[in-house]
C-alpha positions as CSV (number, residue, x, y, z in Angstrom):
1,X,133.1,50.8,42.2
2,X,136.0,53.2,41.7
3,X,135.7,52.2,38.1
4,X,131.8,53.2,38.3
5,X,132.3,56.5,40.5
6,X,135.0,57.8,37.6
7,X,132.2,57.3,34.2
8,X,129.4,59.7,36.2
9,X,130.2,62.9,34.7
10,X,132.4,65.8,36.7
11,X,133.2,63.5,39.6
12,X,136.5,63.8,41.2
13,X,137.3,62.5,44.5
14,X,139.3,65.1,45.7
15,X,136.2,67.5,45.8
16,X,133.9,64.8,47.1
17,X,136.8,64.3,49.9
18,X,136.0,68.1,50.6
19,X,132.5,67.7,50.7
20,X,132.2,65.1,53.1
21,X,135.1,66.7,55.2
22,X,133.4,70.5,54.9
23,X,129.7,68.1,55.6
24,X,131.0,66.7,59.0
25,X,132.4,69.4,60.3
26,X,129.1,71.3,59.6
27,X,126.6,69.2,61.6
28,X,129.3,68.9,64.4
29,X,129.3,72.8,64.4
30,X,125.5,73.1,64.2
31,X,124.9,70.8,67.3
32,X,127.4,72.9,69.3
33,X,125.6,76.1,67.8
34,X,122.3,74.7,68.8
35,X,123.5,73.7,72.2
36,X,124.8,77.3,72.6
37,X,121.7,78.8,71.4
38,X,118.9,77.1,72.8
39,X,118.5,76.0,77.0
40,X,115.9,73.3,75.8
41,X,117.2,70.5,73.8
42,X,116.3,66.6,73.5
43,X,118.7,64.6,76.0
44,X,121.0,62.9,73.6
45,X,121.7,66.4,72.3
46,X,121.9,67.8,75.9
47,X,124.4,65.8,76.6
48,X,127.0,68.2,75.0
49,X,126.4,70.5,77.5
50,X,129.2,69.0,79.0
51,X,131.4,69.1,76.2
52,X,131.2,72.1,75.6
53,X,131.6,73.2,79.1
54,X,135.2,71.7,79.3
55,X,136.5,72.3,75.8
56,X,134.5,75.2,74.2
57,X,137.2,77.3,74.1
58,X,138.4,74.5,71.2
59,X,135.4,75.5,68.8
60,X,136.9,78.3,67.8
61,X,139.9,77.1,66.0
62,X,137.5,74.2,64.9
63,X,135.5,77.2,63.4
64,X,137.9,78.2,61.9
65,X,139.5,75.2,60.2
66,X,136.3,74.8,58.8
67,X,135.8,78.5,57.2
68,X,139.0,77.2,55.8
69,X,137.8,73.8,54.6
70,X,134.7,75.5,53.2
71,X,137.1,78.2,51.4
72,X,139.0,75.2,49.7
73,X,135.3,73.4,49.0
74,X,134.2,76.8,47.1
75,X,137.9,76.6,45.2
76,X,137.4,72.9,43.9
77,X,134.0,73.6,42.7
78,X,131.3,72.2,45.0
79,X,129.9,75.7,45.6
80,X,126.7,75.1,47.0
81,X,128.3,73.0,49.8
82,X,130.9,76.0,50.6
83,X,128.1,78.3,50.9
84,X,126.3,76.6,53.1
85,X,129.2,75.0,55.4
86,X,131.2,78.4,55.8
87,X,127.8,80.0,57.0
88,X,127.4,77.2,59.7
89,X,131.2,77.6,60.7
90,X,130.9,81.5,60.8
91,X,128.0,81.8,63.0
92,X,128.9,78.5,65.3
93,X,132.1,80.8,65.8
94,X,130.8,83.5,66.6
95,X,128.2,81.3,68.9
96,X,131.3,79.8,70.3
97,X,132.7,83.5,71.6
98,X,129.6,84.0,73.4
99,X,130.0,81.8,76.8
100,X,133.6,82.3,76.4
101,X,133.4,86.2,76.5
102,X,130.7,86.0,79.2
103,X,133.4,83.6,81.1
104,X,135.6,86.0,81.3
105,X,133.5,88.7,82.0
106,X,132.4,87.2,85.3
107,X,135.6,86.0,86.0
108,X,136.9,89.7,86.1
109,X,133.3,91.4,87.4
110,X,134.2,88.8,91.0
111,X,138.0,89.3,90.8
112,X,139.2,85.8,89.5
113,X,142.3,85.9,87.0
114,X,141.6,83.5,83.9
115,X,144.3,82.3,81.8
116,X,144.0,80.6,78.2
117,X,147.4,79.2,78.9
118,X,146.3,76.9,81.4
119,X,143.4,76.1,80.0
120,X,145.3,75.0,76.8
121,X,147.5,73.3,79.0
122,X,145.1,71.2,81.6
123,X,146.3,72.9,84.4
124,X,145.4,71.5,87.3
125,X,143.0,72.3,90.5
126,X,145.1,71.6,93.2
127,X,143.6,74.8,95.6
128,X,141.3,74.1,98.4
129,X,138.1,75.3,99.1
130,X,138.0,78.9,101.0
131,X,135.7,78.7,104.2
132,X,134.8,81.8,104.1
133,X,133.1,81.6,100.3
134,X,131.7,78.0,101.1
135,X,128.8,76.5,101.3
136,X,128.1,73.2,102.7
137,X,124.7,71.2,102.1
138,X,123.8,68.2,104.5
139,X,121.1,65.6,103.4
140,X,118.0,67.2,105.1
């Protein structure tokens, strides 16, 4: 099949390695873009919700590495593809910042100290509950 893949005219694996790499990375971008964006999704894709709650801080160096995949797809000639998977990175990036910024926002509007160290880390949540800020519900 190699053998068949190497007659068609202009192929070269390297660049269809980049395409498909550059291709992934864009539809996993646009589903956390689209979870980001919209509050009304189909289940499956709802279900990132989740993900995205405990690792979107992550999607921003994901966005990045693929602005930089997309650069290197533009480079080896599969133009169309760059184009297209560089504007999905950009704007799921920038989609990314959003909650994050809004995060810390709230954290500092009620007082709480956030740290992207930890985060990065796993620290852990070893506090207890404060009595005074709780709320307990009973089965009614």
């Amino acid at each position: 099949m190699t053998d068949e893949l190497s007659k068609v005219r202009g192929f070269r694996p390297g660049r269809f390695a980049l395409m498909v790499l550059a291709g992934l990375l864009t539809v996993v971008l646009a589903l956390f873009a689209l979870v980001i964006a919209f509050a009304h999704l189909p289940y499956p894709v709802n279900m990132l919700t989740g993900v995205l709650d405990r690792l979107g801080l992550y999607l921003v160096p994901l966005g990045l590495l693929a602005v930089g995949v997309a650069a290197w797809t533009f480079r080896s000639g599969a133009r169309r593809t760059a184009i297209v998977a560089g504007a999905v990175a950009v704007v799921a990036t920038v989609a990314a910042c959003f909650p994050l910024v809004a995060s810390w926002r709230a954290a500092d509007r009620y007082g709480a100290s956030l740290s992207v160290a930890d985060y990065v880390r796993g620290g852990d949540n070893t506090g207890r509950p404060v009595e005074a800020l709780s709320v307990e519900y009973t089965r009614g």
